[in-house]
C-alpha positions as CSV (number, residue, x, y, z in Angstrom):
1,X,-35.1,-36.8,-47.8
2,X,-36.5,-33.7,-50.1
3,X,-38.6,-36.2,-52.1
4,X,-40.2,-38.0,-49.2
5,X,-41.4,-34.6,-47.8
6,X,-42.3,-33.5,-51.0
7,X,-44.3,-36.6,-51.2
8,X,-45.9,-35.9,-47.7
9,X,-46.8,-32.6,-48.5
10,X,-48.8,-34.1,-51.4
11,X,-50.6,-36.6,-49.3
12,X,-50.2,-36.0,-45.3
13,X,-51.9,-38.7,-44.5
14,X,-49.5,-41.1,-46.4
15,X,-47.5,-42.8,-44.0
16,X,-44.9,-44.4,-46.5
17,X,-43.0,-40.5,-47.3
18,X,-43.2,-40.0,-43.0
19,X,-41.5,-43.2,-42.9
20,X,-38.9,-42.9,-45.5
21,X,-38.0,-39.5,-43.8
22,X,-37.7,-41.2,-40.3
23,X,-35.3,-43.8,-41.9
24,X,-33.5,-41.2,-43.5
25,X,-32.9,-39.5,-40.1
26,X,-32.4,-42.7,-38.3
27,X,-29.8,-43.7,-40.9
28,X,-28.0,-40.5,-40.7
29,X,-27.9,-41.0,-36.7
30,X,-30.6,-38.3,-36.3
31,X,-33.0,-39.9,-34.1
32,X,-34.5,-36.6,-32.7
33,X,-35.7,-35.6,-36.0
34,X,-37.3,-39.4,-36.3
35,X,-39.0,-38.8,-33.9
36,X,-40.1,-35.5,-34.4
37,X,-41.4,-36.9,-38.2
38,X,-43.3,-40.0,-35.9
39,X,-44.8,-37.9,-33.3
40,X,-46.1,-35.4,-35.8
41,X,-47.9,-37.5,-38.2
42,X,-49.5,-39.5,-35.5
43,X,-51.0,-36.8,-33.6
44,X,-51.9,-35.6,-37.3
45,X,-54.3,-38.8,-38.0
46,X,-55.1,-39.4,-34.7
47,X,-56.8,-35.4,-34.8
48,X,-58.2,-36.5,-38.4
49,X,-58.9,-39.8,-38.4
50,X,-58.8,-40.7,-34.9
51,X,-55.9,-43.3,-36.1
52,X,-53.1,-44.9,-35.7
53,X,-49.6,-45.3,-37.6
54,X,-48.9,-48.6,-38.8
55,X,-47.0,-51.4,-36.8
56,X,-44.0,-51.4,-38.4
57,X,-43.9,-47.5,-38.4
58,X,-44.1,-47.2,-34.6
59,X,-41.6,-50.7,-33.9
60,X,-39.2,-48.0,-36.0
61,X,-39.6,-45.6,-33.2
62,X,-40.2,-47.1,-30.6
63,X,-36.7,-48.1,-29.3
64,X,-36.2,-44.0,-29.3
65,X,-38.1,-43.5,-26.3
Protein backbone atom coordinates (compact mmCIF):
# COMPACT_ATOMS: atom_id res chain seq x y z
CA UNK A 1 0.00 0.00 0.00
CA UNK A 2 3.08 2.48 0.83
CA UNK A 3 4.61 1.78 -2.65
CA UNK A 4 1.48 2.43 -4.68
CA UNK A 5 1.08 5.83 -3.03
CA UNK A 6 4.63 6.48 -3.27
CA UNK A 7 4.15 5.66 -6.92
CA UNK A 8 1.16 8.08 -7.16
CA UNK A 9 2.81 10.84 -5.61
CA UNK A 10 5.46 10.43 -8.34
CA UNK A 11 2.96 10.47 -11.22
CA UNK A 12 -0.72 11.65 -10.04
CA UNK A 13 -2.10 11.19 -12.98
CA UNK A 14 -1.05 7.41 -13.18
CA UNK A 15 -4.01 5.51 -12.63
CA UNK A 16 -2.26 1.96 -12.22
CA UNK A 17 -0.70 3.08 -8.24
CA UNK A 18 -4.65 4.69 -7.53
CA UNK A 19 -5.81 1.31 -8.52
CA UNK A 20 -3.44 -0.90 -6.66
CA UNK A 21 -4.35 1.19 -3.57
CA UNK A 22 -8.13 0.74 -4.15
CA UNK A 23 -7.51 -3.13 -4.38
CA UNK A 24 -5.51 -3.02 -1.48
CA UNK A 25 -8.34 -1.39 0.47
CA UNK A 26 -11.01 -3.49 -1.11
CA UNK A 27 -8.92 -6.62 -0.23
CA UNK A 28 -8.54 -5.60 3.32
CA UNK A 29 -12.53 -4.99 3.48
CA UNK A 30 -11.95 -1.21 3.42
CA UNK A 31 -14.26 -0.03 0.82
CA UNK A 32 -14.59 3.51 2.16
CA UNK A 33 -11.07 4.22 1.61
CA UNK A 34 -11.52 2.64 -2.17
CA UNK A 35 -13.55 4.85 -2.69
CA UNK A 36 -12.12 7.74 -1.27
CA UNK A 37 -8.69 6.67 -3.56
CA UNK A 38 -11.51 6.57 -6.82
CA UNK A 39 -13.31 9.60 -6.13
CA UNK A 40 -10.17 11.61 -5.67
CA UNK A 41 -8.24 10.75 -8.66
CA UNK A 42 -11.11 11.22 -10.84
CA UNK A 43 -12.16 14.56 -9.85
CA UNK A 44 -8.22 15.07 -10.16
CA UNK A 45 -8.11 14.41 -14.08
CA UNK A 46 -11.40 15.38 -14.77
CA UNK A 47 -10.05 19.24 -13.22
CA UNK A 48 -6.77 18.54 -15.40
CA UNK A 49 -7.49 16.81 -18.12
CA UNK A 50 -11.11 17.01 -18.33
CA UNK A 51 -10.94 12.99 -18.14
CA UNK A 52 -12.01 10.00 -17.16
CA UNK A 53 -10.60 6.84 -15.12
CA UNK A 54 -10.33 3.78 -17.05
CA UNK A 55 -13.22 1.12 -17.38
CA UNK A 56 -11.93 -1.35 -15.48
CA UNK A 57 -10.96 1.22 -12.65
CA UNK A 58 -14.56 2.49 -12.23
CA UNK A 59 -16.33 -1.42 -12.79
CA UNK A 60 -13.82 -1.84 -9.43
CA UNK A 61 -15.87 0.87 -7.74
CA UNK A 62 -18.77 0.89 -8.95
CA UNK A 63 -20.55 -1.89 -6.93
CA UNK A 64 -19.62 0.50 -3.78
CA UNK A 65 -22.12 2.97 -4.43
Amino acid sequence: MALAGAAAGVDAFGEVPHRIMASAYLGRGDHASAWRVYARYQRLLKRELGLEPSTEFRALVEALK
